[in-house]
SEMI-451210 format. One record per residue (C-alpha): residue number from 1; z, x, y. Coordinates in pm, 1 decimal, padded with zeros to 6 digits, always signed. Each point is the difference from the previous one (the first is absolute). Layout:
! SEMI-451210
ATOM  num        pz        px        py
ATOM  NUM         Z         X         Y
...
! end
This chain:
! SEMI-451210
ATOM  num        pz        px        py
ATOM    1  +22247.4  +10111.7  +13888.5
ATOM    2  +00116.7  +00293.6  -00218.8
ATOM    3  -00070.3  -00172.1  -00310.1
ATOM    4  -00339.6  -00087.4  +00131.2
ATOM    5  -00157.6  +00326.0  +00153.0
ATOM    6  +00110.5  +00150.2  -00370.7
ATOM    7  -00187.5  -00254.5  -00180.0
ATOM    8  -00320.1  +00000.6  +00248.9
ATOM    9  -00002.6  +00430.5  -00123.9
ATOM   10  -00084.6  -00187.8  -00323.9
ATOM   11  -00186.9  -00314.0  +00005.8
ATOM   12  -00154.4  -00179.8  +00303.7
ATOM   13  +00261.6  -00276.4  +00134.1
ATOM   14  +00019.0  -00273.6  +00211.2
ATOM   15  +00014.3  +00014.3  +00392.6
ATOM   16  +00270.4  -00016.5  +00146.9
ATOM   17  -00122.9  +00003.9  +00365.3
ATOM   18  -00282.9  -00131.8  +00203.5
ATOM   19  -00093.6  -00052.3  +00360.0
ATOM   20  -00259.9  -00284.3  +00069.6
ATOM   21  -00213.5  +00050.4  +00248.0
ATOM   22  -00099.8  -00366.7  +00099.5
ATOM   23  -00202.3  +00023.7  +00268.2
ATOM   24  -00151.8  +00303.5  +00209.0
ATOM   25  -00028.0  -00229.1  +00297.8
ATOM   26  +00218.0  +00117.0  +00245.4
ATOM   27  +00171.7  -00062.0  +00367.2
ATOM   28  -00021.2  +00343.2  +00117.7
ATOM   29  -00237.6  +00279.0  +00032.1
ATOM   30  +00164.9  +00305.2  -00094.9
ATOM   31  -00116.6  +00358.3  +00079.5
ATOM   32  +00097.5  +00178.1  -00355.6
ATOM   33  -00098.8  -00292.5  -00184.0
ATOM   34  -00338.9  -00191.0  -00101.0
ATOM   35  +00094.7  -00227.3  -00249.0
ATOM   36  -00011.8  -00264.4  +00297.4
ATOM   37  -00377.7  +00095.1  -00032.3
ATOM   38  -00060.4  -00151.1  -00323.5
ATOM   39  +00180.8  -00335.7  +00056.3
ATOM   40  -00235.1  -00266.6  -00071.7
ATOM   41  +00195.1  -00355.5  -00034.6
ATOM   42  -00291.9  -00106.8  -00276.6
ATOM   43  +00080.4  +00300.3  -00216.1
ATOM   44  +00384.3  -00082.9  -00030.6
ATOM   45  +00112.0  -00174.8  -00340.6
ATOM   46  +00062.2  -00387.2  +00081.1
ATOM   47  +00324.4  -00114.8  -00121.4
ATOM   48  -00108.8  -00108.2  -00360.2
ATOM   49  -00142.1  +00367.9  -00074.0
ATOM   50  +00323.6  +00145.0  +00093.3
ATOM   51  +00189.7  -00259.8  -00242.4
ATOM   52  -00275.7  +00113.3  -00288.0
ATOM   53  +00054.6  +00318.4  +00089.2
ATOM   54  +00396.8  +00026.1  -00033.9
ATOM   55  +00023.6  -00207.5  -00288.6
ATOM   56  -00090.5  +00302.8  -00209.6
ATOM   57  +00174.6  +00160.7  -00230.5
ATOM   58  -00026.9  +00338.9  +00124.7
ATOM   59  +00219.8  -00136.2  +00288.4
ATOM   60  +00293.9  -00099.1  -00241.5
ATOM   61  +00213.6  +00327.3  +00092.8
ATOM   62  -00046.7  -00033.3  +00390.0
ATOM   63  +00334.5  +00099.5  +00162.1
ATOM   64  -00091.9  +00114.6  +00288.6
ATOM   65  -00329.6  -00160.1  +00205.8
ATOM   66  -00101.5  +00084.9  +00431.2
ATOM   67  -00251.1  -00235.5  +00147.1
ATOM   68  -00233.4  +00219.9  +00256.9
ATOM   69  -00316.8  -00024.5  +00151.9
ATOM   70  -00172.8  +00010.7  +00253.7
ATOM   71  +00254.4  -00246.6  +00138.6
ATOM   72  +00194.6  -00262.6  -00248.1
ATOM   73  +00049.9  -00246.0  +00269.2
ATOM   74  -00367.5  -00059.4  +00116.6
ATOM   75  +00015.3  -00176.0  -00361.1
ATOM   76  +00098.9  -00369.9  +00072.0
ATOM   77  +00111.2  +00001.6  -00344.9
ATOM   78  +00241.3  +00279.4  +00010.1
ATOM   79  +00259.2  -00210.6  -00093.6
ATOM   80  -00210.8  -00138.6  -00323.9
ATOM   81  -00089.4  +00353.9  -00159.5
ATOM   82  +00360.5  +00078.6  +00031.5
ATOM   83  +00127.3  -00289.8  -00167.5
ATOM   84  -00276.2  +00042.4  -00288.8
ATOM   85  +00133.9  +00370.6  -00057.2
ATOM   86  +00360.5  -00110.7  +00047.9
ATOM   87  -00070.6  -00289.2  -00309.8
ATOM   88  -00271.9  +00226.1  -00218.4
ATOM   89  +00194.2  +00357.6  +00026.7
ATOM   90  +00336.6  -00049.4  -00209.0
ATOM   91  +00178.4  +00326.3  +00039.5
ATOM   92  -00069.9  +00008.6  +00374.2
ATOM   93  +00299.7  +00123.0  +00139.0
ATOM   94  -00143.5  +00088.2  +00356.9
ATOM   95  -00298.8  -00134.9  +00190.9
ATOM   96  -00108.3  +00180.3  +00349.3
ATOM   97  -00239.1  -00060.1  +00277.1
ATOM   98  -00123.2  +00224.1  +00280.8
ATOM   99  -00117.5  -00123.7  +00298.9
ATOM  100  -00086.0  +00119.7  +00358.8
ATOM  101  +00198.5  -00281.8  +00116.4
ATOM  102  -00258.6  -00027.7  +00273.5
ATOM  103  -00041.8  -00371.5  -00058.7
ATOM  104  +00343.3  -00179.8  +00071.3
ATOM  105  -00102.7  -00334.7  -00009.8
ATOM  106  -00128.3  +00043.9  -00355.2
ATOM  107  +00157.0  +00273.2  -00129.4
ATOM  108  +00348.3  -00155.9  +00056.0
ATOM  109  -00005.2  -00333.1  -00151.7
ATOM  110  -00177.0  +00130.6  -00307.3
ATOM  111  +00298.7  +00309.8  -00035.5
ATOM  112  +00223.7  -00266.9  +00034.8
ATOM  113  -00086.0  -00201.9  -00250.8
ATOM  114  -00076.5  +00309.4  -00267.6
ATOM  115  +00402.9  +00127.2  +00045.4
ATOM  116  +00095.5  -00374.2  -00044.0
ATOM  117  -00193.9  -00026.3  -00330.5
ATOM  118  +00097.3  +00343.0  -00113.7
ATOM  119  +00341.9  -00057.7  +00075.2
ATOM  120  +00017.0  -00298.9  -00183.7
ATOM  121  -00131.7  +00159.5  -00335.6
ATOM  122  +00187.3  +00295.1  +00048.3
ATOM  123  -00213.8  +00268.5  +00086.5
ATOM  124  -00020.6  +00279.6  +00210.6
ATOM  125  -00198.3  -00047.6  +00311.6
ATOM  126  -00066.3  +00282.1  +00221.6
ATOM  127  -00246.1  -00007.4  +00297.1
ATOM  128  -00119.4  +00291.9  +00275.3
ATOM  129  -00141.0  -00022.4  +00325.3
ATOM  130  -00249.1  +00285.5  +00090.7
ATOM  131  +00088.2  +00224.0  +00296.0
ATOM  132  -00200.8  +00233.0  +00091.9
ATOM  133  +00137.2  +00126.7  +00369.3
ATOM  134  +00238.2  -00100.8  +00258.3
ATOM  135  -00158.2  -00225.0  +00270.0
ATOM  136  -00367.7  +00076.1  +00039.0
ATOM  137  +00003.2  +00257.5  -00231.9
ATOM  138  -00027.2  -00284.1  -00257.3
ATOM  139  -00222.2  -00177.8  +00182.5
ATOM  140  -00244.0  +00271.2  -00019.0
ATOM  141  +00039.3  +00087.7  -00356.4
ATOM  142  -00033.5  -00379.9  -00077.1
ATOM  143  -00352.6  -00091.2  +00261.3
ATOM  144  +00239.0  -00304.2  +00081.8
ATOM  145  +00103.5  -00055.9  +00343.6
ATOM  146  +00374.0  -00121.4  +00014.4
ATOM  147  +00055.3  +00128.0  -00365.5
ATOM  148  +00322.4  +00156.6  +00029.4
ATOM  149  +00106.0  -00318.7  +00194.8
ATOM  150  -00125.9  -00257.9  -00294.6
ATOM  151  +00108.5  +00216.1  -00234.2
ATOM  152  +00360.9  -00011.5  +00137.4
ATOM  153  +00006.6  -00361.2  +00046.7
ATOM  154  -00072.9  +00012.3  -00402.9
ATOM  155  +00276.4  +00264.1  -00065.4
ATOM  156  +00287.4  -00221.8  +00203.4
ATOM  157  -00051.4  -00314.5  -00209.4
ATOM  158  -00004.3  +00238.4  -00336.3
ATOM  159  +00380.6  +00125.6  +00126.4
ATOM  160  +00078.7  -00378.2  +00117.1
ATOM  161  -00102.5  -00134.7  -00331.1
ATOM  162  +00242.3  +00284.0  -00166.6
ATOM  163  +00290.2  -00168.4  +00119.2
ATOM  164  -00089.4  -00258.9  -00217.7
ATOM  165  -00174.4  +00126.8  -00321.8
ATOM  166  +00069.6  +00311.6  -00147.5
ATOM  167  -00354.2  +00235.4  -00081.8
ATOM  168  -00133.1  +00326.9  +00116.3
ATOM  169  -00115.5  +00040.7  +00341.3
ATOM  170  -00096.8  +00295.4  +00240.5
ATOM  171  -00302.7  +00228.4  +00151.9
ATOM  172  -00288.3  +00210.7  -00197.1
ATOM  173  -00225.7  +00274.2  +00215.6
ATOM  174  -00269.3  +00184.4  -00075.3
ATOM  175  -00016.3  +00351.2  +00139.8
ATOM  176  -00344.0  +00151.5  +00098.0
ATOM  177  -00112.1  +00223.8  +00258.6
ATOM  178  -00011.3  -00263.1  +00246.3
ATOM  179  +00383.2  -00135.6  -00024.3
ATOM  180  +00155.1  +00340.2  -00186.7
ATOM  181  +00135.8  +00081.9  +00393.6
ATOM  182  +00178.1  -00341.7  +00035.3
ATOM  183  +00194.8  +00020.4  -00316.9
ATOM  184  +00358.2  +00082.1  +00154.1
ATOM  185  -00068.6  -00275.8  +00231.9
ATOM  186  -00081.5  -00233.0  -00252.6
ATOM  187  +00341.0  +00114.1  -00222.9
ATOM  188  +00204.9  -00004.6  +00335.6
ATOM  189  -00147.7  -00360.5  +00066.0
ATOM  190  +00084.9  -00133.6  -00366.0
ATOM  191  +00333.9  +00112.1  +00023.6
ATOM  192  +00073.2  -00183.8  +00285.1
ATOM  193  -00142.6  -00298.1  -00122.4
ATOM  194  +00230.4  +00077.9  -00285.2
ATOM  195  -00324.6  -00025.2  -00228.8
ATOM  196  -00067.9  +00158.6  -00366.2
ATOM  197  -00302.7  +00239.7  +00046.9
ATOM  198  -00236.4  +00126.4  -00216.9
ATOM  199  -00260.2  +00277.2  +00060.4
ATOM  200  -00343.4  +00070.5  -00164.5
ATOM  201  -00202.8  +00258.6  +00068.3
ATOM  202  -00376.1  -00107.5  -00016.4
ATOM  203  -00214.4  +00045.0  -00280.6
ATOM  204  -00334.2  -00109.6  -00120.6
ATOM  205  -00103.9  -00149.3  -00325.6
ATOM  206  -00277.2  -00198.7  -00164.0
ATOM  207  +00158.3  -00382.8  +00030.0
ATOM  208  +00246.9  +00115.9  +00336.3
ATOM  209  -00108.9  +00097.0  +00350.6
! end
């Protein structure tokens, strides 16, 4: 990384990061967010796309690549764009997903299977569930009745799964006006549930929210 940021001073390099966004389809309905707006299932690369796309060169130095969205498991191929980035990116080291974990039935079985292949080829899989409140604090934030609810039925196989495979697992909030009260709640919560915790504060650009 030191070698590299010299060097980029100097000449333009290759990246060494990316986060895909494969979809802006999403499960929930967020108040700081309107990405979910602009999901449209006929815009989203198919499968072979995404394969033409990684195959690039400029992809060679990937070490470090985040699926997002929208949601990454309203994609029934989830499972497929991770094992074409797993087999076209080389120097991956670590491959993450966020997800609202709002859809258990899918979301599960696809995580699952993504921390089985990644721990079979040796990389780095870390995944996040978004909480945005305790209770119906999140449900509000996230327009989805029984959120908070889903979205701990998601968290409790993550931990489960754990005790099996080794990879990266915890919590991610965003802080706006709406949740900024609810913060200590949220941090109390997590540490009971003896859960890594991450928090953003919200910000808007031209391809996020």
């Amino acid at each position: 990384d030191i070698v590299n940021s010299y060097v980029a001073r100097h000449r333009p390099i290759h990246p060494t990061v990316v986060i895909f966004h494969c979809t802006f389809v999403c499960d929930a309905r967020c108040e700081m967010c309107s990405n979910w707006k602009r999901g449209d299932r006929k815009s989203d690369m198919s499968l072979a796309e995404i394969d033409k796309l990684f195959a690039s060169g400029l992809w060679k130095h990937i070490e470090n690549a985040n699926i997002s969205g929208g949601e990454p498991t309203t994609r029934n191929d989830l499972v497929e764009i991770c094992e074409i980035m797993l087999d076209r990116l080389p120097r991956l080291r670590k491959l993450g997903i966020n997800t609202t974990g709002l859809t258990p039935h899918r979301g599960i079985p696809m995580l699952t299977k993504i921390v089985e292949m990644c721990h079979e080829r040796g990389v780095i899989f870390s995944t996040r569930v978004s909480i945005d409140g305790v209770a119906e604090m999140h449900n509000q934030v996230r327009r989805v009745k029984r959120g908070f609810e889903k979205a701990n039925e998601t968290i409790r196989a993550m931990k489960e799964l754990q005790k099996k495979y080794s990879f990266n697992f915890g919590i991610s909030t965003t802080l706006f006006h709406m949740n900024l009260d609810d913060a200590e709640n949220i941090l109390a919560w997590s540490k009971t549930e003896e859960l890594d915790t991450v928090f953003n504060m919200v910000r808007f650009t031209e391809p996020m929210l």
